[in-house]
C-alpha positions in Angstrom: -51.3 7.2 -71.0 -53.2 4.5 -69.4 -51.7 1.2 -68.5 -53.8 -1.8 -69.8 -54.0 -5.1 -67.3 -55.5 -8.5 -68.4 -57.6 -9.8 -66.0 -59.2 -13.7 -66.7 -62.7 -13.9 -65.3 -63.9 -17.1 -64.5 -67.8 -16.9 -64.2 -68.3 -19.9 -62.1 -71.5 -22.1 -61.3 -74.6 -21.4 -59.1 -74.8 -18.0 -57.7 -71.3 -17.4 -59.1 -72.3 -15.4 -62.6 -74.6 -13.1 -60.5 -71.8 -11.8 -57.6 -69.4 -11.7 -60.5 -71.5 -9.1 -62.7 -71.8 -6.1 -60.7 -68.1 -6.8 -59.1 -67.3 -6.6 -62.9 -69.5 -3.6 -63.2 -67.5 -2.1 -60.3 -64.2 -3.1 -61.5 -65.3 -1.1 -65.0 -66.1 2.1 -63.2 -63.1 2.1 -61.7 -60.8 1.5 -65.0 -62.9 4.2 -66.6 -62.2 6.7 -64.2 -58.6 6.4 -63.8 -56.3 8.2 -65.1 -53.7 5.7 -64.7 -55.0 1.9 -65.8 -57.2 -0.2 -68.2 -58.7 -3.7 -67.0 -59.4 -5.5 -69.9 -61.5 -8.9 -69.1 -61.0 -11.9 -71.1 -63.6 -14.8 -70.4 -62.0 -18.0 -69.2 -65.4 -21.3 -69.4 -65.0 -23.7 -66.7 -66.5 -25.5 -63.7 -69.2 -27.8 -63.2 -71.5 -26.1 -65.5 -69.8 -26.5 -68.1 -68.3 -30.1 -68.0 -72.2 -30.5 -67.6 -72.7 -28.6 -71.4 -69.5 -30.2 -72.7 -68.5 -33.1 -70.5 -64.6 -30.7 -70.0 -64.6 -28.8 -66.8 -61.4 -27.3 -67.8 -60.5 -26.3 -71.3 -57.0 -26.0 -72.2 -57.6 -22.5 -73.4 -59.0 -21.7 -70.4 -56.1 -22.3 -68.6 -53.8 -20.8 -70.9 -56.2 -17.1 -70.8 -55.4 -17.3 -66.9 -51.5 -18.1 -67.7 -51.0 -15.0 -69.9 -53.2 -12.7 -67.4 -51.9 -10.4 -65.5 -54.6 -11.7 -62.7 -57.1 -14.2 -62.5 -60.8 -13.6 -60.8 -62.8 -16.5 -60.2 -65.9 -16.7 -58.6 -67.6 -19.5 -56.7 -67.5 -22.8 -58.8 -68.8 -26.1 -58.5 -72.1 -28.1 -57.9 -73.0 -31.0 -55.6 -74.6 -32.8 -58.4 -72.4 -32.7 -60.7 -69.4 -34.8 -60.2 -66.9 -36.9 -61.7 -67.5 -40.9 -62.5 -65.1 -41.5 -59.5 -67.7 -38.9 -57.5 -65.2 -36.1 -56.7 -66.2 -32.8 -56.9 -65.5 -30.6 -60.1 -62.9 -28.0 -59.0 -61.1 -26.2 -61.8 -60.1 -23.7 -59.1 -57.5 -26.5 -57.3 -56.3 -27.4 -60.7 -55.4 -23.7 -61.4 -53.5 -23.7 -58.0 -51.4 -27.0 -59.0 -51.2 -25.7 -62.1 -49.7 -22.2 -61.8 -47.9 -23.1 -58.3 -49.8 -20.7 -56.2 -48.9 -21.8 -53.0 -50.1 -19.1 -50.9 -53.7 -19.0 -50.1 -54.4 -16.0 -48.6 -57.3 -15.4 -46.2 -57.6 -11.8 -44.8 -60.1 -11.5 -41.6 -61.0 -7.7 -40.9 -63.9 -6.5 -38.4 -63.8 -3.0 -37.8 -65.4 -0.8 -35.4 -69.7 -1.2 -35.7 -69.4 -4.3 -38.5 -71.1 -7.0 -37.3 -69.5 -9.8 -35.2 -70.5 -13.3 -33.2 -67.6 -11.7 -30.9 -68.6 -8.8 -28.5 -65.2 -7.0 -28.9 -63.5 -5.2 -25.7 -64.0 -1.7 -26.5 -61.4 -0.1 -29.2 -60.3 -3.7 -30.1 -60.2 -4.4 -33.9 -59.6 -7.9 -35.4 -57.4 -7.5 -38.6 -55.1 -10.3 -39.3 -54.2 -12.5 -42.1 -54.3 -16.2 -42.2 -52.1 -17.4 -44.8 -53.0 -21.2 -46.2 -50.2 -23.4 -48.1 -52.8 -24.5 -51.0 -50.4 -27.0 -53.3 -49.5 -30.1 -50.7 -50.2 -30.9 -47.3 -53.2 -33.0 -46.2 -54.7 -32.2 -50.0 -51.7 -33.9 -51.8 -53.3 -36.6 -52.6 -56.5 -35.5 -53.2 -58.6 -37.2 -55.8 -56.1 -40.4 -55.8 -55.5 -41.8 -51.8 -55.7 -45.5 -51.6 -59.2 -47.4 -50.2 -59.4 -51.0 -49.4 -62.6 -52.5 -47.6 -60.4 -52.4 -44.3 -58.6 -48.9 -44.1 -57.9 -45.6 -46.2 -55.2 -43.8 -46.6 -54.0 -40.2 -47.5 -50.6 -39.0 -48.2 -49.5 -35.3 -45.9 -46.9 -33.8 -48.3 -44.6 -31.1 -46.9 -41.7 -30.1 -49.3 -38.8 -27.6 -48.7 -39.5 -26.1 -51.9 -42.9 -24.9 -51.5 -42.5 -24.5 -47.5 -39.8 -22.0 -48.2 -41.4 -19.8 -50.6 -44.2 -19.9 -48.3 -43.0 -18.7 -45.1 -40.6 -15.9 -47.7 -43.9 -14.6 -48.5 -45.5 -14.7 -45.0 -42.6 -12.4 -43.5 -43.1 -10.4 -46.8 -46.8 -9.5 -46.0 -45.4 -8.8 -42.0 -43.2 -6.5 -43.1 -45.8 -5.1 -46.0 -48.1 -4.3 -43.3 -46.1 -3.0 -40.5 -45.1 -0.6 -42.8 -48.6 0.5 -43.9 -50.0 0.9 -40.3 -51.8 -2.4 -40.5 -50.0 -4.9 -38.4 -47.6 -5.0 -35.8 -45.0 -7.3 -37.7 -46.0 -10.5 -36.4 -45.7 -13.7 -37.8 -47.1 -16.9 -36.1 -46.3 -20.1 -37.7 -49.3 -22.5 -36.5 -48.6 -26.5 -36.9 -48.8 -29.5 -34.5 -45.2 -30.2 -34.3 -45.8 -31.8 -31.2 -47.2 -34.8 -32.7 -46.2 -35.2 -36.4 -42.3 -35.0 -37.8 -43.6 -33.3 -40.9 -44.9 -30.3 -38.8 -41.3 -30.3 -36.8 -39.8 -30.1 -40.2 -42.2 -26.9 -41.5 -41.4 -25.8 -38.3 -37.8 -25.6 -38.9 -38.0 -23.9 -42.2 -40.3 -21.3 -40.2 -37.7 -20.7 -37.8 -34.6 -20.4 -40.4 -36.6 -17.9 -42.3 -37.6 -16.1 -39.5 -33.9 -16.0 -38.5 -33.5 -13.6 -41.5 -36.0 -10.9 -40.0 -34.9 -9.9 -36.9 -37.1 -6.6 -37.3 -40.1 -9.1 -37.3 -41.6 -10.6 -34.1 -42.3 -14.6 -35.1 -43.8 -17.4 -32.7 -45.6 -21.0 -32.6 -48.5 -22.0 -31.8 -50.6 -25.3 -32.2 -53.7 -25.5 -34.5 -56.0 -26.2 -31.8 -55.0 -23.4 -29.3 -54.8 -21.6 -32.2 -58.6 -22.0 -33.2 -59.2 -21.4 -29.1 -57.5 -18.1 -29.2 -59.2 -17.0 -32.6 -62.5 -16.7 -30.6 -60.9 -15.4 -27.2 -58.4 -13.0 -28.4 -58.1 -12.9 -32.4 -57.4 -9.0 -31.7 -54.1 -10.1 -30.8 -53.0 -12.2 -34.1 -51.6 -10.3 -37.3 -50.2 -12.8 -40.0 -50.8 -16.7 -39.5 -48.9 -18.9 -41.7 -49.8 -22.8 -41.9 -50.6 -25.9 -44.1 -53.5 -26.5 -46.5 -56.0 -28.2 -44.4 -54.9 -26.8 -41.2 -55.6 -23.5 -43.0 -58.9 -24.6 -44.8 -60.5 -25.3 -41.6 -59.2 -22.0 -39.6 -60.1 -20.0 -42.5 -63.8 -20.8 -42.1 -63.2 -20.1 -38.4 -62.5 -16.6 -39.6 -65.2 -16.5 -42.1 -67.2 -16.9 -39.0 -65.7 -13.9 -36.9 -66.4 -11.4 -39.5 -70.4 -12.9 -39.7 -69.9 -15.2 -42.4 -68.7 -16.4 -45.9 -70.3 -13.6 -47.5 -67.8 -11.5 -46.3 -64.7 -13.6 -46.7 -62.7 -12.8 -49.7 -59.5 -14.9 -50.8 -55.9 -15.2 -53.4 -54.1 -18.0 -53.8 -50.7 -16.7 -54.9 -47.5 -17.6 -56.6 -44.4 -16.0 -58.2 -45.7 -15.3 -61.4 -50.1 -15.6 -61.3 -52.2 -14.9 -58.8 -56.3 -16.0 -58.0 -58.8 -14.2 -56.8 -62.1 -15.6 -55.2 -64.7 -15.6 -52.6 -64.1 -17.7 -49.9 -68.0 -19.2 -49.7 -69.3 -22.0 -52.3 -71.8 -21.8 -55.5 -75.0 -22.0 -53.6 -76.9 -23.7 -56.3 -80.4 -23.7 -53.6 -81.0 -19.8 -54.3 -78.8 -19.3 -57.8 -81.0 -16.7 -59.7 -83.2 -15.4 -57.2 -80.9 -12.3 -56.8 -80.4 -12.9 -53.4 -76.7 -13.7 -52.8 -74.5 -11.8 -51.3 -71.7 -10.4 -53.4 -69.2 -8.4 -51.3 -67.2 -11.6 -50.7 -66.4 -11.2 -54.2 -66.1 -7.2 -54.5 -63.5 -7.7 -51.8 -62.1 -10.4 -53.2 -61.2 -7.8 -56.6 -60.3 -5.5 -54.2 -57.5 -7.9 -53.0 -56.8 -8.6 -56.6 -56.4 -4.1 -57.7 -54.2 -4.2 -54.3 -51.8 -7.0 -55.6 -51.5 -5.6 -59.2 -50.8 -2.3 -57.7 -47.8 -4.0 -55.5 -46.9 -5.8 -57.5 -46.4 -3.8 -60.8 -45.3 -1.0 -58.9 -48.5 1.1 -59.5 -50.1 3.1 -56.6 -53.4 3.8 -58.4 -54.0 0.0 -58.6 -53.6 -0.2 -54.9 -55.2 2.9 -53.8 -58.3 1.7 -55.6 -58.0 -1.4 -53.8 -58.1 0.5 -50.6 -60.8 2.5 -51.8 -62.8 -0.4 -52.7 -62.9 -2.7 -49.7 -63.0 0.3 -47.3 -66.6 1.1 -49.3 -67.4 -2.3 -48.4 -66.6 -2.0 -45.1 -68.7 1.5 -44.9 -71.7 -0.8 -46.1 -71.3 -3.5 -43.0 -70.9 -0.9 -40.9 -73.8 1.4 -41.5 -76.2 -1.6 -41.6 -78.2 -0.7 -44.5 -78.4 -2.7 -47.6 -77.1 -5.8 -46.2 -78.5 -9.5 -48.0 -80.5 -12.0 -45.2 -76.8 -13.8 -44.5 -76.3 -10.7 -42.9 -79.7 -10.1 -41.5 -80.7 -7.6 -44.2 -83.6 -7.8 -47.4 -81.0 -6.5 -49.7 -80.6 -8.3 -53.1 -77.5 -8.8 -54.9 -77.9 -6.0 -57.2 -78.7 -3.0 -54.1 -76.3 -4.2 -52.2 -73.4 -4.3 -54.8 -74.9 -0.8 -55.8 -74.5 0.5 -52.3 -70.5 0.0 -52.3 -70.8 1.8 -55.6 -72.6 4.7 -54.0 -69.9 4.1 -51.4 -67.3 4.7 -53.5 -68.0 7.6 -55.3 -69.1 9.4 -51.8 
């Protein structure tokens, strides 16, 4: 008997509708062929779009479909022009973070052998690492509401104990998670500037006593600009990076970059109880429905989200799809063909969400 899973699909603004239907399509194909599993998709309205139609860019019962799901995908959301009467940009996909405590954004950067790369890789080197962003606090705390006089501005860097420590629980988690799998060496680098600010020294602290508990685990420091130095010399050589939330918005772009751009940068944000799903890239309202964009950010991005069901509720088909699913995307990158023009291709969002399908089944 198949096991039913409630995933909340937030459509998003711009291109987002357009990557999100044929991941949805793929996603389907999937469910129908196991043997094992049932996604069942519940629309969740939000974003810019939206508070646009209805002047609310976040319904309450929006919010409470991604509470009671068992995941939450979301695709790119928000539009330059549309903006709140202070002018801040319409972001139902921070609120969901604050709001359901997902305090580990998680940013996976993967080039393999023949996928295209700003880098020219030493032969047989592979960059797979993880970059894991704290996505409640930090430099973001105050985001929306810092103070501005006609003489200075000010924002708030929040770094609590409760959140740091469920952060770097889960970064040692993933170490071990992968070392175990064949996918990383069990390294953990906690990357701050403790040199300079006391709250770093203090999330430096709680790095170390949590690292003290995983003696099986290799764990270092390293400082966010050598850090961003050695992501373009060596990033071969990192394998789980754990750091705050604009620290970690910045390097994760950094990674984008390595792997040939947003379009292939799939995201979670992730707490104890809900997890988010999401491309890494923005709405691109300048070529919304013109069928160009490029939608494997997002098929990756559900590929991350079968892969954390499957851990998570203890179900191995969940995960092996996963697997199968962003190793078809990979296949695609690899082989050149049916790539969109972020990628130097022709493709359209359609072909080239068609060819991971064709993937898959081969």
């Amino acid at each position: 008997m198949k096991k039913n899973y409630d995933v909340a699909v937030f459509h998003g603004d711009g291109i987002g509708p357009e990557i999100m239907a044929p991941t949805l399509e793929i996603l389907h194909q999937l469910s129908r062929s196991s043997p094992s599993y049932e996604l069942v998709f519940t629309d969740a309205p939000a974003g810019a779009g939206h508070y646009a139609k209805t002047g609310e860019s976040f319904p309450a019962g929006s919010l409470e479909t991604a509470r009671n799901a068992d995941a939450i995908l979301l695709s790119a959301m928000g539009l330059p022009d549309v903006r709140y009467p202070d002018g801040t940009e319409i972001s139902p996909q921070i609120d969901l973070r604050k709001q359901l405590g997902l305090f580990a954004g998680v940013r996976p950067v993967k080039v393999s052998s023949g996928q295209m790369t700003p880098l020219a890789l030493p032969t047989g080197k592979e960059i797979d690492f993880v970059l894991i962003r704290e996505s409640t606090e930090g430099l973001f705390f105050t985001q929306g509401t810092g103070e501005v006089t006609e003489h200075e501005a000010r924002e708030t860097l929040l770094i609590t104990r409760e959140v740091s420590e469920k952060l770097f629980r889960f970064a040692f988690k993933l170490a071990q998670n992968r070392k175990r799998t064949g996918r990383g060496r069990g390294r953990v680098t906690c990357v701050d500037k403790a040199n300079v600010f006391r709250a770093f020294a203090f999330f430096r602290s709680m790095f170390d006593a949590e690292a003290a508990h995983h003696p099986e685990l290799q764990a270092d420091h390293a400082y966010v600009d050598a850090t961003a130095l050695w992501m373009v010399q060596k990033p071969w050589e990192f394998d789980v990076l754990v750091t705050e939330n604009m620290f970690g918005d910045i390097l994760s772009d950094l990674g984008a970059g390595l792997m040939g751009g947003l379009g292939l940068a799939p995201s979670a944000d992730i707490g104890l109880n809900h997890a988010v799903f999401q491309p890494c890239h923005g709405s691109a309202p300048d070529i919304a429905g013109r069928g160009i964009a490029n939608p494997f950010a997002m098929i990756l991005s559900a590929a991350m989200m079968l892969e954390w069901l499957g851990l998570t509720r203890d179900h191995p088909g969940l995960s092996n799809d996963g697997e199968r699913l962003r190793e078809a995307v990979e296949k695609v990158t690899a082989n050149g063909q049916n790539l969109t023009r972020d990628l130097g291709g022709t493709a359209g969002t359609q072909d080239a969400a068609s060819s991971v399908l064709e993937a898959l089944r081969a």
